[in-house]
PDB file of N, CA, C and O in Angstrom, chain B, residues numbered from 101:
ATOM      1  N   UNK B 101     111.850  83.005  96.458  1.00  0.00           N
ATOM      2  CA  UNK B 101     111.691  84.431  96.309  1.00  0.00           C
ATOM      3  C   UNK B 101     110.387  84.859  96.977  1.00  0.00           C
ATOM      4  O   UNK B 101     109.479  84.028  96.990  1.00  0.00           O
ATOM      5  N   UNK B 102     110.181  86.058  97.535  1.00  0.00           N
ATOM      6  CA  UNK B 102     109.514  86.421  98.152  1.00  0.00           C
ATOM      7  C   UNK B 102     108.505  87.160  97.486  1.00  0.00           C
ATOM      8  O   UNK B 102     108.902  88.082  96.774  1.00  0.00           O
ATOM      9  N   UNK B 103     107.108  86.926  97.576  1.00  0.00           N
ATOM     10  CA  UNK B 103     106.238  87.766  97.156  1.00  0.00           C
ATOM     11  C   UNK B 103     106.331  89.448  97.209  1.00  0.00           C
ATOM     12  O   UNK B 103     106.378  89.943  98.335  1.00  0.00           O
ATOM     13  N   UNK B 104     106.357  90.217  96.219  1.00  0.00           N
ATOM     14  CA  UNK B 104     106.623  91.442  96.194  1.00  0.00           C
ATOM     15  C   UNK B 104     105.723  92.421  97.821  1.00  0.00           C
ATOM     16  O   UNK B 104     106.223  93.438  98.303  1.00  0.00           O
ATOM     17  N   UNK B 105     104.800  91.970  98.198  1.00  0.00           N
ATOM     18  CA  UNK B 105     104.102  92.605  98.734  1.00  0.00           C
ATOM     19  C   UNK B 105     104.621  92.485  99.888  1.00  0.00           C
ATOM     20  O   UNK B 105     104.680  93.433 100.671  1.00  0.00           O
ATOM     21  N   UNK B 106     105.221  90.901 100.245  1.00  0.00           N
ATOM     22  CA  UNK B 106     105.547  90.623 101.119  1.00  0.00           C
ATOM     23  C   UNK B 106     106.921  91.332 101.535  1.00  0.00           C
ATOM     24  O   UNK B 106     107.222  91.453 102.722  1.00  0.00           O
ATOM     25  N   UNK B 107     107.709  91.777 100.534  1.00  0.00           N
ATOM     26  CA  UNK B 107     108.816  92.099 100.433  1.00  0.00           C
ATOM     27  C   UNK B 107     108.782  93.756 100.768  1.00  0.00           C
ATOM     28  O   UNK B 107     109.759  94.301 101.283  1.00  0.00           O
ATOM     29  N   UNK B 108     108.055  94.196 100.564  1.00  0.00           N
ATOM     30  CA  UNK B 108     107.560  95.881 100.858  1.00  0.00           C
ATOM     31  C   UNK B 108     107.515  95.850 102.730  1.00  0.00           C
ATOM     32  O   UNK B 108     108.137  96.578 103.504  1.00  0.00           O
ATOM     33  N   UNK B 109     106.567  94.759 103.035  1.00  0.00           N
ATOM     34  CA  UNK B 109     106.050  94.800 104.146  1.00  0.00           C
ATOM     35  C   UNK B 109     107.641  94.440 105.285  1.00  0.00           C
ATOM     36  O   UNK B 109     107.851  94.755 106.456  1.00  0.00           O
ATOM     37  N   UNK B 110     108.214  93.929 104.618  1.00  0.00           N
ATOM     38  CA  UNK B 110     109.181  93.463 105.144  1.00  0.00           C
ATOM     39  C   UNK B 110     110.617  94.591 105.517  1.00  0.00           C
ATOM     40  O   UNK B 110     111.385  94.713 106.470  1.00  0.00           O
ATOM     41  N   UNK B 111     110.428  95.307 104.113  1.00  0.00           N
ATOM     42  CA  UNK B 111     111.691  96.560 104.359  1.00  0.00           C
ATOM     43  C   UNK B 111     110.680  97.831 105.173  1.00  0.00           C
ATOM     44  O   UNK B 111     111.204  98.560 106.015  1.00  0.00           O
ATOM     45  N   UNK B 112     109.362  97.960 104.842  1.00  0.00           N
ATOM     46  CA  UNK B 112     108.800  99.243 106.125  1.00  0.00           C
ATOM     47  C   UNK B 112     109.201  98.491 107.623  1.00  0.00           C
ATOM     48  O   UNK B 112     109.490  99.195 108.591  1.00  0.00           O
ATOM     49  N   UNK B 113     109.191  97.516 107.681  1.00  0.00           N
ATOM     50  CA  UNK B 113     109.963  97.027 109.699  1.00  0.00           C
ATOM     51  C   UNK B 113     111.266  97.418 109.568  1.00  0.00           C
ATOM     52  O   UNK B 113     111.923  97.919 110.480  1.00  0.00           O
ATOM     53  N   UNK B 114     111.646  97.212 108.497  1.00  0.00           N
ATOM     54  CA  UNK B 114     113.173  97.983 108.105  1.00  0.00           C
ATOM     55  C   UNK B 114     113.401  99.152 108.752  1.00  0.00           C
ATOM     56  O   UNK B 114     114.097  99.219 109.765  1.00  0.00           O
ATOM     57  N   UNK B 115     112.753 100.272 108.134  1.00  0.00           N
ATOM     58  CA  UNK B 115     112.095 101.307 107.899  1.00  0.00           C
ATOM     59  C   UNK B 115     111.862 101.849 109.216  1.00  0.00           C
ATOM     60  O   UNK B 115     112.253 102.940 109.631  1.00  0.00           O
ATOM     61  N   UNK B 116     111.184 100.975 109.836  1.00  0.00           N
ATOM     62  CA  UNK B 116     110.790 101.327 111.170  1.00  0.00           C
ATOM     63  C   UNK B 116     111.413 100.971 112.457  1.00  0.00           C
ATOM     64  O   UNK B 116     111.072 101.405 113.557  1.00  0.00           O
ATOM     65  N   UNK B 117     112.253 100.232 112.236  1.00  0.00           N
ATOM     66  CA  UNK B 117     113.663 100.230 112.609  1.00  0.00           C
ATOM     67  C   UNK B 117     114.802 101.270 112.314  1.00  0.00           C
ATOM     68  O   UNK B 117     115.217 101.672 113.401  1.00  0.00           O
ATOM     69  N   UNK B 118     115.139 101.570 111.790  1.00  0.00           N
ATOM     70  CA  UNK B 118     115.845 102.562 111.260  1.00  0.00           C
ATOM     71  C   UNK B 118     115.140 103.640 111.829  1.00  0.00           C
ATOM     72  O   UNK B 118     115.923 104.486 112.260  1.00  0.00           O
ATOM     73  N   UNK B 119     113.805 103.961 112.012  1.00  0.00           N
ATOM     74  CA  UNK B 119     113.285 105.351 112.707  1.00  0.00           C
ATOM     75  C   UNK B 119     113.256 105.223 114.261  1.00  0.00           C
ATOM     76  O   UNK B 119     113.145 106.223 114.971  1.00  0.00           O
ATOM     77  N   UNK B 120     113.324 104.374 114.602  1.00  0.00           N
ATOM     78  CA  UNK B 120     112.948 104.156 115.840  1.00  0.00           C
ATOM     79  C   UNK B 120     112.027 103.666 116.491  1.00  0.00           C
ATOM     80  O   UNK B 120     111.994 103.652 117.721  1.00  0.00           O
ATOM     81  N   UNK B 121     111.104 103.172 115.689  1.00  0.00           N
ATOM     82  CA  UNK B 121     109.646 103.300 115.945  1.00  0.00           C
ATOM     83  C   UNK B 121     109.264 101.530 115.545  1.00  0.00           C
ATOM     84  O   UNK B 121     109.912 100.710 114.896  1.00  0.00           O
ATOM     85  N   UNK B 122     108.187 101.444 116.121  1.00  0.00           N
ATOM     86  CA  UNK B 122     107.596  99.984 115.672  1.00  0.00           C
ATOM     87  C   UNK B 122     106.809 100.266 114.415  1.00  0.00           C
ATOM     88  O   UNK B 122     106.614 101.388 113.947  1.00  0.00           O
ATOM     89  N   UNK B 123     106.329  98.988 113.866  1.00  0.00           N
ATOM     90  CA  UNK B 123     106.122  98.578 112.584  1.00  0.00           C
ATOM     91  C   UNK B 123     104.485  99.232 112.720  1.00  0.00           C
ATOM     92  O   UNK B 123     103.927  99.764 111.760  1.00  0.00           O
ATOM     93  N   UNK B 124     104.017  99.124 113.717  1.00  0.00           N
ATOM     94  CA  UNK B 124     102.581  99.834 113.822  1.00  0.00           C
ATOM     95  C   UNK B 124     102.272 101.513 114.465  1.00  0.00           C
ATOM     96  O   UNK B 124     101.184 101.925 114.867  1.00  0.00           O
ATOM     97  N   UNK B 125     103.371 102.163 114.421  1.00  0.00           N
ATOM     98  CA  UNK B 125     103.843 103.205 114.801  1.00  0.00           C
ATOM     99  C   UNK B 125     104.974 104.038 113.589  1.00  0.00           C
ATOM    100  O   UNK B 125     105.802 104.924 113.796  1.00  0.00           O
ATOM    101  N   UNK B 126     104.635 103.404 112.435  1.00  0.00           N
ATOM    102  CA  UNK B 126     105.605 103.756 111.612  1.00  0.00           C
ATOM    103  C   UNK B 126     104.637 105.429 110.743  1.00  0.00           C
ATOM    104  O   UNK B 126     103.435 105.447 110.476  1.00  0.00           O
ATOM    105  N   UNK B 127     105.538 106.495 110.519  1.00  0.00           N
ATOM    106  CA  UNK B 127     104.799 107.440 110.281  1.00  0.00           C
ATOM    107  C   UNK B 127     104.216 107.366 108.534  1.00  0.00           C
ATOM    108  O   UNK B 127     104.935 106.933 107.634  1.00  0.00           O
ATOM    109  N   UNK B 128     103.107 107.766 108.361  1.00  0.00           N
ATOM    110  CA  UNK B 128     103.166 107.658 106.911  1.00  0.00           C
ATOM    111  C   UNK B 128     103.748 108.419 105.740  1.00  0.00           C
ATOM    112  O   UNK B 128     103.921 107.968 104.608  1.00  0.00           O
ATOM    113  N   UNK B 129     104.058 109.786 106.224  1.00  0.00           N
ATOM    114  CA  UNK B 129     105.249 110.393 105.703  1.00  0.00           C
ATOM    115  C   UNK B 129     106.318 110.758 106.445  1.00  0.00           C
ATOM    116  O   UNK B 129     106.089 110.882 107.648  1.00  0.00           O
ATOM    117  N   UNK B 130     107.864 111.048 105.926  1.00  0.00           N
ATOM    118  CA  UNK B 130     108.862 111.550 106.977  1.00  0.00           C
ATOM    119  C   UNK B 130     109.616 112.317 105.928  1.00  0.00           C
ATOM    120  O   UNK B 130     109.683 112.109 104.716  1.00  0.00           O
ATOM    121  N   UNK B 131     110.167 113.253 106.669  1.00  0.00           N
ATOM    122  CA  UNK B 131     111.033 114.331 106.054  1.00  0.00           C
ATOM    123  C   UNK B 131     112.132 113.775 105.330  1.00  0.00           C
ATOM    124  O   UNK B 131     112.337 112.562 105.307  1.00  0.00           O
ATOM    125  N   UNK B 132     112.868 114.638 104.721  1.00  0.00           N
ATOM    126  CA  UNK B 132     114.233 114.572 103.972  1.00  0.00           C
ATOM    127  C   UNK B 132     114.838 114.242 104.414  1.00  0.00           C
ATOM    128  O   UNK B 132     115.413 113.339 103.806  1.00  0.00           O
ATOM    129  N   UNK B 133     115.485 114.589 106.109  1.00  0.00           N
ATOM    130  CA  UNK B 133     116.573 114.009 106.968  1.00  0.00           C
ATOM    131  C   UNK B 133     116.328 112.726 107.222  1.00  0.00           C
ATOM    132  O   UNK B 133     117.236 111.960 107.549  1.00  0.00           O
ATOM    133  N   UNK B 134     115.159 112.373 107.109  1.00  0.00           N
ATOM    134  CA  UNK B 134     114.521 110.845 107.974  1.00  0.00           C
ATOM    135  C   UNK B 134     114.716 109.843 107.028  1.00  0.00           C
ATOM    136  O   UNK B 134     115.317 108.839 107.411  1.00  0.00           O
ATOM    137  N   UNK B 135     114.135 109.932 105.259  1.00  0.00           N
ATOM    138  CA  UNK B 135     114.420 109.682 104.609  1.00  0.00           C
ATOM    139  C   UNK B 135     115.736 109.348 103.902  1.00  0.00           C
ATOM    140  O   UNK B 135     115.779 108.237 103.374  1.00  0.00           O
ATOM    141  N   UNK B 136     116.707 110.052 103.818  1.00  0.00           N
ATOM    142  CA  UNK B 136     118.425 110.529 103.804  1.00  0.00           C
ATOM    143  C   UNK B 136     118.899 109.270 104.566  1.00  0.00           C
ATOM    144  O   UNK B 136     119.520 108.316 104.096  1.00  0.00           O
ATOM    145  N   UNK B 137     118.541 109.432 105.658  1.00  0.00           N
ATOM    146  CA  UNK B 137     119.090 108.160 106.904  1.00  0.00           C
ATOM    147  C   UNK B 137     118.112 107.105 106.513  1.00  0.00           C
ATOM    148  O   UNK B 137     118.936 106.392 105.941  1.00  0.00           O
ATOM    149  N   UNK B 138     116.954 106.435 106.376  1.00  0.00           N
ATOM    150  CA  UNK B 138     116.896 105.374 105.629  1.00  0.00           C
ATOM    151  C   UNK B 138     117.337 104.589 104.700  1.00  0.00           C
ATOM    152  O   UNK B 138     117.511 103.370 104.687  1.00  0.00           O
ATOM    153  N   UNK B 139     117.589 105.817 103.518  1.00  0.00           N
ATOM    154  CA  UNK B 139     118.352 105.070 102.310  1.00  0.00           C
ATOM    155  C   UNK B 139     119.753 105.226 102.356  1.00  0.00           C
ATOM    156  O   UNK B 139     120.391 104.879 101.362  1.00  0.00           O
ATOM    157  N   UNK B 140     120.335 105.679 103.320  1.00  0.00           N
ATOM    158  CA  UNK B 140     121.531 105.830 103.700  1.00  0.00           C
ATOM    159  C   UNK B 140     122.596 106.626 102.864  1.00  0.00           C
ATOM    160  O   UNK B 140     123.807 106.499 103.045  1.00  0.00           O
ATOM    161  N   UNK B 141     121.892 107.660 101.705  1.00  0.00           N
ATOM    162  CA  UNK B 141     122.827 109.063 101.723  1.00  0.00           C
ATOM    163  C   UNK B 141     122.306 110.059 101.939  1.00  0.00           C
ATOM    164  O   UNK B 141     121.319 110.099 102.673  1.00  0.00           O
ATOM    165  N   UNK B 142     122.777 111.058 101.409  1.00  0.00           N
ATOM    166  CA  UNK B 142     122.936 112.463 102.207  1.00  0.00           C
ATOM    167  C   UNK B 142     121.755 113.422 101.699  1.00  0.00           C
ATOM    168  O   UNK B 142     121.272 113.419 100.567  1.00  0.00           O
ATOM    169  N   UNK B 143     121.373 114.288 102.838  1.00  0.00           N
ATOM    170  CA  UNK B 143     119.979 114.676 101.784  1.00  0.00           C
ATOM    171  C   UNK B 143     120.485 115.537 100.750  1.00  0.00           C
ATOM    172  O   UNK B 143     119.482 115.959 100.175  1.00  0.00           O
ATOM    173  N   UNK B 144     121.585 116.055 100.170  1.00  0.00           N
ATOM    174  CA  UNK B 144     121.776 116.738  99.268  1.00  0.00           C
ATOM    175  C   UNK B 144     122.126 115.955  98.075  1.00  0.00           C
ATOM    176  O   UNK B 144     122.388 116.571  97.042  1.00  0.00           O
ATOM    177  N   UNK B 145     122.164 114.602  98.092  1.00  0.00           N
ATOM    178  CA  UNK B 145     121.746 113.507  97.268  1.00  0.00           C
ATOM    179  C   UNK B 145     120.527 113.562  96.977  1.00  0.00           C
ATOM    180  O   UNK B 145     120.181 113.875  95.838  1.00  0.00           O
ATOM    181  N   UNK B 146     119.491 113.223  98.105  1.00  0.00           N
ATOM    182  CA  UNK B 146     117.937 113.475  97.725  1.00  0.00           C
ATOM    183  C   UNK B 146     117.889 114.371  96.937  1.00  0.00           C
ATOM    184  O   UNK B 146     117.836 113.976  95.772  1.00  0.00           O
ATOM    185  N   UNK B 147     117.884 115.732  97.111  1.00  0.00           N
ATOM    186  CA  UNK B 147     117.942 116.985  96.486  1.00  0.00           C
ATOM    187  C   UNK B 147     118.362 117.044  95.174  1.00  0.00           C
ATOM    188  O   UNK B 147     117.836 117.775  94.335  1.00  0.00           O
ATOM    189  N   UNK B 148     119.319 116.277  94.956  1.00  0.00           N
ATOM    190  CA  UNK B 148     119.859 116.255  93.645  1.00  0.00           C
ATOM    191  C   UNK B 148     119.316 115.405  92.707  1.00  0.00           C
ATOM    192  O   UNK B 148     119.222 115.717  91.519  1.00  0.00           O
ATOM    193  N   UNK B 149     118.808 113.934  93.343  1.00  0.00           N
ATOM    194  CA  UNK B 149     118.206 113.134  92.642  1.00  0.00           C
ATOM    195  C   UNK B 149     116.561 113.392  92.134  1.00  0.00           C
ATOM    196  O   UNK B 149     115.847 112.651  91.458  1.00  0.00           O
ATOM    197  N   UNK B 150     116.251 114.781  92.755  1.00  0.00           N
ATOM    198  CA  UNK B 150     114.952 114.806  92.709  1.00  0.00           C
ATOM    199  C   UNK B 150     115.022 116.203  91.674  1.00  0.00           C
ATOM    200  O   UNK B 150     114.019 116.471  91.012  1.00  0.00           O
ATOM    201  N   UNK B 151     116.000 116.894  91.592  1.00  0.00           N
ATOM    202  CA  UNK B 151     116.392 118.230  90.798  1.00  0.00           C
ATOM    203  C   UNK B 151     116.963 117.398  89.500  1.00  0.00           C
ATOM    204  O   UNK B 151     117.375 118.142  88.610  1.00  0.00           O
ATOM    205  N   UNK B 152     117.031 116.430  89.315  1.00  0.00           N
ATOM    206  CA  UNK B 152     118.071 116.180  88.588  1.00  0.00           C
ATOM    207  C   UNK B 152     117.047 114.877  87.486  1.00  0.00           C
ATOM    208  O   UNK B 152     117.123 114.861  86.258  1.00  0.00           O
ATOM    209  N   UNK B 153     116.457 114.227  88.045  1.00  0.00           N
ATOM    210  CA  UNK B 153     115.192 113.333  87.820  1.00  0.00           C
ATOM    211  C   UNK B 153     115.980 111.754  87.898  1.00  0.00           C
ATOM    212  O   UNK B 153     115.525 110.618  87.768  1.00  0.00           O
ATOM    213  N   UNK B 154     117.308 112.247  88.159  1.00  0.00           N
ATOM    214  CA  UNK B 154     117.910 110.715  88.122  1.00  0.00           C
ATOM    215  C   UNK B 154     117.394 109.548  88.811  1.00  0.00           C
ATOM    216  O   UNK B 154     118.170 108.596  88.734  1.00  0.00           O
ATOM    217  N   UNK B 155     116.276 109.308  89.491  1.00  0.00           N
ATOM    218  CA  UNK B 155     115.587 107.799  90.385  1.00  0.00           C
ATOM    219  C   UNK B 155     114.212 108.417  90.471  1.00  0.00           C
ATOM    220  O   UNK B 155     113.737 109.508  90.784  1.00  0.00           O
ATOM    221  N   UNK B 156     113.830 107.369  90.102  1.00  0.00           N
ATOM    222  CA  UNK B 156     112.091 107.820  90.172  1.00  0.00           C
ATOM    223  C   UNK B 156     111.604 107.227  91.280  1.00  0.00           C
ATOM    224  O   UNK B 156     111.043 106.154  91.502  1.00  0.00           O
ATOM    225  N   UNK B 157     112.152 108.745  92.345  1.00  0.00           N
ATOM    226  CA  UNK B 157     112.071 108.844  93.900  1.00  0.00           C
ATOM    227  C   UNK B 157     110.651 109.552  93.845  1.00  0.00           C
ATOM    228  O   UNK B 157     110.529 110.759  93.634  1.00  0.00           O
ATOM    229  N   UNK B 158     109.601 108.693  94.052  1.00  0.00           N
ATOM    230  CA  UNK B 158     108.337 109.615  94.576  1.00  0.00           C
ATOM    231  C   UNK B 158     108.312 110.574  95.805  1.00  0.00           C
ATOM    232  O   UNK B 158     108.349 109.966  96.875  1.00  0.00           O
ATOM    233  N   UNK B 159     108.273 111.568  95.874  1.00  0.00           N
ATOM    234  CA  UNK B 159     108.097 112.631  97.045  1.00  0.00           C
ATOM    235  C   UNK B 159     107.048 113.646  96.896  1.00  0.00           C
ATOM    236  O   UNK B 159     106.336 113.941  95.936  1.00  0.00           O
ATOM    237  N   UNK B 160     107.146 114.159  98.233  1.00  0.00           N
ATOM    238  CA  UNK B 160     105.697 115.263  97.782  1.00  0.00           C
ATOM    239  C   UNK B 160     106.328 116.565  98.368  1.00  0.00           C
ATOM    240  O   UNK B 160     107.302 116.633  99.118  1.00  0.00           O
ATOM    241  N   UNK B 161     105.550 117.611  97.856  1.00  0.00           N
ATOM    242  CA  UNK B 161     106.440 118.485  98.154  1.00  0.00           C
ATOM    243  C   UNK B 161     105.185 119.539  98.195  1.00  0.00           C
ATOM    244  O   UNK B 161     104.209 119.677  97.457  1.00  0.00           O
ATOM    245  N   UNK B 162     105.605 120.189  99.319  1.00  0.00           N
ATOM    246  CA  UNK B 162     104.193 121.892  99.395  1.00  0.00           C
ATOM    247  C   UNK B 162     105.192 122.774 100.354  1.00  0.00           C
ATOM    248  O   UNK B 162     105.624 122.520 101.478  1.00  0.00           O
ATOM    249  N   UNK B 163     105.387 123.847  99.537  1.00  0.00           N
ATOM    250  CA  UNK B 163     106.471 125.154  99.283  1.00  0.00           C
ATOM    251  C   UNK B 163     107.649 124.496  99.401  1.00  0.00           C
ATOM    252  O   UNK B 163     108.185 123.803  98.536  1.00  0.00           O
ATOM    253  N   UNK B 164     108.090 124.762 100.639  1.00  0.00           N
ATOM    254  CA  UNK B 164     109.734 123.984 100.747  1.00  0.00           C
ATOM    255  C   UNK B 164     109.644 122.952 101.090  1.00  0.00           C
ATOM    256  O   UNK B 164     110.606 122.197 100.945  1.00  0.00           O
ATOM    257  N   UNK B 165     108.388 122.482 101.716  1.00  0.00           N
ATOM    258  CA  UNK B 165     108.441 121.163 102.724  1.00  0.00           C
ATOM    259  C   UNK B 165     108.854 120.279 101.255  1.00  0.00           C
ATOM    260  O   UNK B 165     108.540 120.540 100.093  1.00  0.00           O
ATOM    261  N   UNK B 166     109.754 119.038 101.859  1.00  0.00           N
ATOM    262  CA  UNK B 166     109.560 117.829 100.920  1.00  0.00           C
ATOM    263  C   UNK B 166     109.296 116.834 101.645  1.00  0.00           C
ATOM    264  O   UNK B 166     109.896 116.920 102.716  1.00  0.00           O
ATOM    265  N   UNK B 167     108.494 115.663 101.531  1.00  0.00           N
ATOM    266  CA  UNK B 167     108.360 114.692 102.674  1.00  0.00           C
ATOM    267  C   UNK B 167     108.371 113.445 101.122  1.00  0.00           C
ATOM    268  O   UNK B 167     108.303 113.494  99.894  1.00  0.00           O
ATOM    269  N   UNK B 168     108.506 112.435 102.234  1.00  0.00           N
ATOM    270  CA  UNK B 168     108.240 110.769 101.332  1.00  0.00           C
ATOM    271  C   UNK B 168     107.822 110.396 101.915  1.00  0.00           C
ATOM    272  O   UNK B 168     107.935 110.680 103.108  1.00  0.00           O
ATOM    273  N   UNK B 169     106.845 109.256 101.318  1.00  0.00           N
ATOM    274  CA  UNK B 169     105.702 108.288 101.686  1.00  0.00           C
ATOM    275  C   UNK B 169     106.385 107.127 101.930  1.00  0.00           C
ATOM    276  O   UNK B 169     107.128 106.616 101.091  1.00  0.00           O
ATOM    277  N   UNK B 170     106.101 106.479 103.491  1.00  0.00           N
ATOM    278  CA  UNK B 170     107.013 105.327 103.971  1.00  0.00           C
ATOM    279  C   UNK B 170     107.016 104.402 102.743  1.00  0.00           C
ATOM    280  O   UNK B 170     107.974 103.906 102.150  1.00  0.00           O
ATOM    281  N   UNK B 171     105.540 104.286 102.488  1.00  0.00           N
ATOM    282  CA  UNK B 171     105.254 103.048 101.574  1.00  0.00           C
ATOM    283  C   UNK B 171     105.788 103.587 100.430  1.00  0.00           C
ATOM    284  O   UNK B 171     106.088 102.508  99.920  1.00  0.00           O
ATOM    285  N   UNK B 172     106.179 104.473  99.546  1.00  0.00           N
ATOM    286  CA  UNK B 172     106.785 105.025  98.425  1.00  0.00           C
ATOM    287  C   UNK B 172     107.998 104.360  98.256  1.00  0.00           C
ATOM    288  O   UNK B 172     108.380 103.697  97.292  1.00  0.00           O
ATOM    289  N   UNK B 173     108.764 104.711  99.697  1.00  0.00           N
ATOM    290  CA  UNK B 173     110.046 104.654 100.140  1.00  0.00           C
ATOM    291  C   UNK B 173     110.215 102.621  99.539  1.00  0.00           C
ATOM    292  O   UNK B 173     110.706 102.051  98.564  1.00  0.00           O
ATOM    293  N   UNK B 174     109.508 102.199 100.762  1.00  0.00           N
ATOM    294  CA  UNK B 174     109.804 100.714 100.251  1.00  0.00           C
ATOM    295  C   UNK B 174     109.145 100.234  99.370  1.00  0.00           C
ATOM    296  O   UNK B 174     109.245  99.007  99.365  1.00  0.00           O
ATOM    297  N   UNK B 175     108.049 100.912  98.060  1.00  0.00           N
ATOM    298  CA  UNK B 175     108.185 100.322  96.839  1.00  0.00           C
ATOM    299  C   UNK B 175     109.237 100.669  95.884  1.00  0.00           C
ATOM    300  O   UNK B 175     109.054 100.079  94.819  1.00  0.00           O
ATOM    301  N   UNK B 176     110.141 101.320  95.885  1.00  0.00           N
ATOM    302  CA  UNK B 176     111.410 102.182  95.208  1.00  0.00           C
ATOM    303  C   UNK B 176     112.153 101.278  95.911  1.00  0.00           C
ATOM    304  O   UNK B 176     112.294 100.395  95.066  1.00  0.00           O
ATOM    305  N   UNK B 177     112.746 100.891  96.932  1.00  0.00           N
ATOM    306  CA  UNK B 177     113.576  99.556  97.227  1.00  0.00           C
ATOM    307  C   UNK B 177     113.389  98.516  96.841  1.00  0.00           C
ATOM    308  O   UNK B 177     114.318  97.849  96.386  1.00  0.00           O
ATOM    309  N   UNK B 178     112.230  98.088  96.897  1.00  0.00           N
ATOM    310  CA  UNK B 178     111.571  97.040  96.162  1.00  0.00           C
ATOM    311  C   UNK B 178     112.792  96.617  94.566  1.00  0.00           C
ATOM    312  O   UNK B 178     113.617  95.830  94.102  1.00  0.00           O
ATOM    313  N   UNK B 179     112.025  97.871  94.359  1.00  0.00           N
ATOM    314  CA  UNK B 179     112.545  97.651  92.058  1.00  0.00           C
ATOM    315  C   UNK B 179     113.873  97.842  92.384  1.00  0.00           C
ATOM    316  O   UNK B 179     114.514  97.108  91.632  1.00  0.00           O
ATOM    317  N   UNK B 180     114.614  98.445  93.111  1.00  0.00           N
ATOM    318  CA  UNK B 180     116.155  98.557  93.048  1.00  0.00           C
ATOM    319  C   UNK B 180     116.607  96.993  93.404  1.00  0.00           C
ATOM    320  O   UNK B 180     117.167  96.485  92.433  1.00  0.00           O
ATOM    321  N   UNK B 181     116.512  96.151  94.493  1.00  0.00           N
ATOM    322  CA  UNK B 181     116.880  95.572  94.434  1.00  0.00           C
ATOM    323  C   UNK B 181     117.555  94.306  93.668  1.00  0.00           C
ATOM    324  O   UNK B 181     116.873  93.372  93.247  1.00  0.00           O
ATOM    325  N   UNK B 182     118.502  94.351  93.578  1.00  0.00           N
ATOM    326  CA  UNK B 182     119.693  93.513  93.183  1.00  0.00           C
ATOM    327  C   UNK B 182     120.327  92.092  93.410  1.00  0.00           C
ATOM    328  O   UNK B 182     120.728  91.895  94.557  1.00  0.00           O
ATOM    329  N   UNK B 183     120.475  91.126  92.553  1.00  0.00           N
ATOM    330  CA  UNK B 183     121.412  89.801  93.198  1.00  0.00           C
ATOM    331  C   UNK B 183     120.366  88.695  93.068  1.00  0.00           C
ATOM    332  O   UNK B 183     119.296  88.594  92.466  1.00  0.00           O
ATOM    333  N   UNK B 184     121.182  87.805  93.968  1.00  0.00           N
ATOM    334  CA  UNK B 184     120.465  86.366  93.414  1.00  0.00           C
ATOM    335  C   UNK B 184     119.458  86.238  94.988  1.00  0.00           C
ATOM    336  O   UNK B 184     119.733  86.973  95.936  1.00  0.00           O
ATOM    337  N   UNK B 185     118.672  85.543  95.041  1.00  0.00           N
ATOM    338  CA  UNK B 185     117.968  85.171  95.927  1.00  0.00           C
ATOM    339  C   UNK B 185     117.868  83.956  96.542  1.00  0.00           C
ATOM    340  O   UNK B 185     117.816  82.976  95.798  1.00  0.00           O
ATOM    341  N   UNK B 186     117.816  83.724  98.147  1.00  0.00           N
ATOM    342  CA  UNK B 186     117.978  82.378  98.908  1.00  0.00           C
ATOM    343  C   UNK B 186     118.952  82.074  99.363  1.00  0.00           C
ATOM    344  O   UNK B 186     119.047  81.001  99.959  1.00  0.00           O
TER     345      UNK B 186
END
């Protein structure tokens, strides 16, 4: 099993894959759409999960903007993860 830290560091290349971008080029926050397509549903999922309090999805939010913190993003994958390991 993989050290937790190590395991963070491991899904932001994820992360940064999925954006397009390299692992040292990865942004430190990204929008709802960017986010949505990382975790792979819809942002009116986000929206709901964050109206709704169902996942303790850290986001930040100033007026309408909502953004997530890359590193937020892959400590919340982190604890979800599931199954046996190796």
């Amino acid at each position: 099993m993989y050290p937790e830290t190590e395991t963070v560091h491991q899904i932001i290349a994820e992360i940064a894959s999925a954006l397009g971008c390299t692992t040292d080029a990865v942004p430190a926050q990204i929008d709802e759409a960017k986010a949505s397509r990382v975790l792979g549903v819809k942002t009116a999922t986000l929206c709901n999960w964050r109206c709704t309090g169902r996942y303790a999805l850290p986001y930040i939010k100033v007026g309408r903007l909502v953004r997530y913190r890359v590193a937020d993003l892959a400590a919340w994958m982190v604890k979800r993860r599931m199954g046996a390991e190796g």
